[in-house]
BAFI-3210 file (N, C-alpha, C; in Angstrom, 3 decimals, decimal comma, padded with zeros to 6 digits):
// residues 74
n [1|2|3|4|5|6|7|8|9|10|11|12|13|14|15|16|17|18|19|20|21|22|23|24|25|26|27|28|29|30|31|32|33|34|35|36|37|38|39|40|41|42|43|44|45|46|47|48|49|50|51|52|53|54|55|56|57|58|59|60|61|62|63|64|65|66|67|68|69|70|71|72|73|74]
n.u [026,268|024,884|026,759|028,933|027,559|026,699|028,851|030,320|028,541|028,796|031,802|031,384|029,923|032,058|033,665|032,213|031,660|034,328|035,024|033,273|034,402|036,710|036,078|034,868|037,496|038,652|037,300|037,538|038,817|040,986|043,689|043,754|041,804|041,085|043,340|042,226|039,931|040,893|042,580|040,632|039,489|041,105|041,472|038,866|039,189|041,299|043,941|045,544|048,576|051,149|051,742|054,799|057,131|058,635|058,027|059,441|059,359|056,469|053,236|050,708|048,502|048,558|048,100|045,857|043,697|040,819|040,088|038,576|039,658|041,344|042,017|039,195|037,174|037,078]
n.v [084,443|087,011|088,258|088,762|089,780|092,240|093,654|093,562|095,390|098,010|098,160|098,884|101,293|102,841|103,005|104,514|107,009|108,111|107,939|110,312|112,669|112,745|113,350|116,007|117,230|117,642|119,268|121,393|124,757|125,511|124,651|124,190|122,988|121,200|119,041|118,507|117,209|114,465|113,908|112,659|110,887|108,956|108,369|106,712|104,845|103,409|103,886|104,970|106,431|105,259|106,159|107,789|106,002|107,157|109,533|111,658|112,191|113,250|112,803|111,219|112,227|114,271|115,843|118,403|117,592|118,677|117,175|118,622|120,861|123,458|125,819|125,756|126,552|129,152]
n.w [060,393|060,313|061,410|059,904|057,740|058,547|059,269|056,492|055,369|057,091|056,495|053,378|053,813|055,632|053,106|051,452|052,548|053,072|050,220|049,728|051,312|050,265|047,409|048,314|048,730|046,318|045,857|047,167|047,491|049,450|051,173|053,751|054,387|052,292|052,944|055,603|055,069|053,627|055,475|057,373|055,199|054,952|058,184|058,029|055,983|057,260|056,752|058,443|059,189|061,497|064,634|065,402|067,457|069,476|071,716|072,947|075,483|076,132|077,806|077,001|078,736|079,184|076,812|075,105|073,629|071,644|069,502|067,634|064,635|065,204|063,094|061,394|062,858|062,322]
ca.u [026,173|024,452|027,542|029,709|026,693|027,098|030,831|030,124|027,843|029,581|032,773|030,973|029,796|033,678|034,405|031,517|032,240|035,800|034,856|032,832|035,403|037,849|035,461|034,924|038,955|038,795|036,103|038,265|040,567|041,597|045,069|044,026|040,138|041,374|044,187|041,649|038,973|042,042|043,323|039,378|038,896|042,685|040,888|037,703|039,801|042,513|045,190|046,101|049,700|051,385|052,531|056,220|057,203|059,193|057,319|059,531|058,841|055,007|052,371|049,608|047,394|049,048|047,851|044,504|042,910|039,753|039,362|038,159|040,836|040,969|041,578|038,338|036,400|036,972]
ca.v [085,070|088,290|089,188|089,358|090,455|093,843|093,574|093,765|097,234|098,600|098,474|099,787|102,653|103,666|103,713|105,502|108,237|107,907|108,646|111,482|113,216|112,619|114,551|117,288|117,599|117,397|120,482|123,174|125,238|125,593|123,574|123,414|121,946|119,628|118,176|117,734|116,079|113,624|113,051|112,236|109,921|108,265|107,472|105,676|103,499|102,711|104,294|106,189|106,207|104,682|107,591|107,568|105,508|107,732|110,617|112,605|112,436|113,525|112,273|111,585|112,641|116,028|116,617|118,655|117,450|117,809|116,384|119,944|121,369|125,290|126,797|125,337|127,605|130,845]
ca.w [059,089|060,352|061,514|058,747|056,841|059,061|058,741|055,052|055,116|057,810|055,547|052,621|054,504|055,571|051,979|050,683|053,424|052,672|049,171|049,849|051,808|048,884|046,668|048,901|049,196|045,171|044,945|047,661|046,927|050,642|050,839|054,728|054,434|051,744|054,033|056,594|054,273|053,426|056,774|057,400|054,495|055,549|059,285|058,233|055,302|058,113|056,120|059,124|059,493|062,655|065,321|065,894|069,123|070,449|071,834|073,314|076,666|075,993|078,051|076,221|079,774|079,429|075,541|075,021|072,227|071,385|068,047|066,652|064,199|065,137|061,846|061,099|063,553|062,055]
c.u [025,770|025,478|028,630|028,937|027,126|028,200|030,970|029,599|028,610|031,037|032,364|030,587|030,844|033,723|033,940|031,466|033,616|036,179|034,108|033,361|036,465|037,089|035,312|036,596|038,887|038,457|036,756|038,908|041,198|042,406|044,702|042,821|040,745|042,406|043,604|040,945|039,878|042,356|041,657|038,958|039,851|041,944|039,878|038,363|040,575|043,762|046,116|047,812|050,171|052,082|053,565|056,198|058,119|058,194|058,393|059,558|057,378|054,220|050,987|048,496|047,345|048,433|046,066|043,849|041,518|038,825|038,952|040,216|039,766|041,139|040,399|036,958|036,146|035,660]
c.v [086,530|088,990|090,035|089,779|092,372|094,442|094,712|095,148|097,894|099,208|099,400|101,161|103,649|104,214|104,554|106,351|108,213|108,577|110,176|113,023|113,289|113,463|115,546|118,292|117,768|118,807|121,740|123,125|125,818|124,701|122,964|122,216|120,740|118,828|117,602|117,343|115,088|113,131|112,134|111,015|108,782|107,692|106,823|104,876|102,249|102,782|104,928|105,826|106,156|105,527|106,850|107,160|106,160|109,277|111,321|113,084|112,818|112,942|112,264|112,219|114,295|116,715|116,880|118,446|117,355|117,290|117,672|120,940|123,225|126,313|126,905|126,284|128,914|131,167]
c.w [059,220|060,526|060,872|057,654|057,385|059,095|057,456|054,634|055,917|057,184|054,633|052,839|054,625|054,373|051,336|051,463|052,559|051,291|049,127|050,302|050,913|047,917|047,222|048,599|047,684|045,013|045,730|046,940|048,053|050,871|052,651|055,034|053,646|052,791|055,280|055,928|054,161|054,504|057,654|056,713|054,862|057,162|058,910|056,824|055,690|057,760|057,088|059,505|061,159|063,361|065,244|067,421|069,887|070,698|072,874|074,769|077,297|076,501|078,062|077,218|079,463|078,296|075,807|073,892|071,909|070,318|066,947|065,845|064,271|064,378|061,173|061,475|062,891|060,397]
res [x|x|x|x|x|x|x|x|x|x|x|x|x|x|x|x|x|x|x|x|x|x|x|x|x|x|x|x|x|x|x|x|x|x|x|x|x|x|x|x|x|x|x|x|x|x|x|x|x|x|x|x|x|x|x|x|x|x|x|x|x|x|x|x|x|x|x|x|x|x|x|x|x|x]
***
């Protein structure tokens, strides 16, 4: 029972992030912050849309990502 008790908050948590990030994206008026608040609230709901299986030849070892969006920096 504890465990789907923590299940249970754990969820709620996502969404009330999820929501919070959805209001943020509500209150810019930066077209690129809101799109990342959104693509933010979209990963912790599980909305995230499914990459394309073809990549191209791309190997994911080769990509540098490190999670930081760099328009963000400035």
């Amino acid at each position: 029972m504890a465990d789907s008790e923590n299940d249970r908050k754990s969820e709620l948590e996502r969404l009330r992030l999820a929501s919070e990030l959805r209001q943020l994206a509500k209150e810019t008026s930066d077209p690129d912050l809101r799109e990342h608040w959104l693509r933010m609230a979209r990963q912790w709901t599980g909305e995230v849309e499914e990459p394309a299986q073809d990549h191209g030849g791309v190997d994911d070892t080769e990509v540098d990502d490190t999670g930081v969006d760099k328009d963000l920096d400035e």
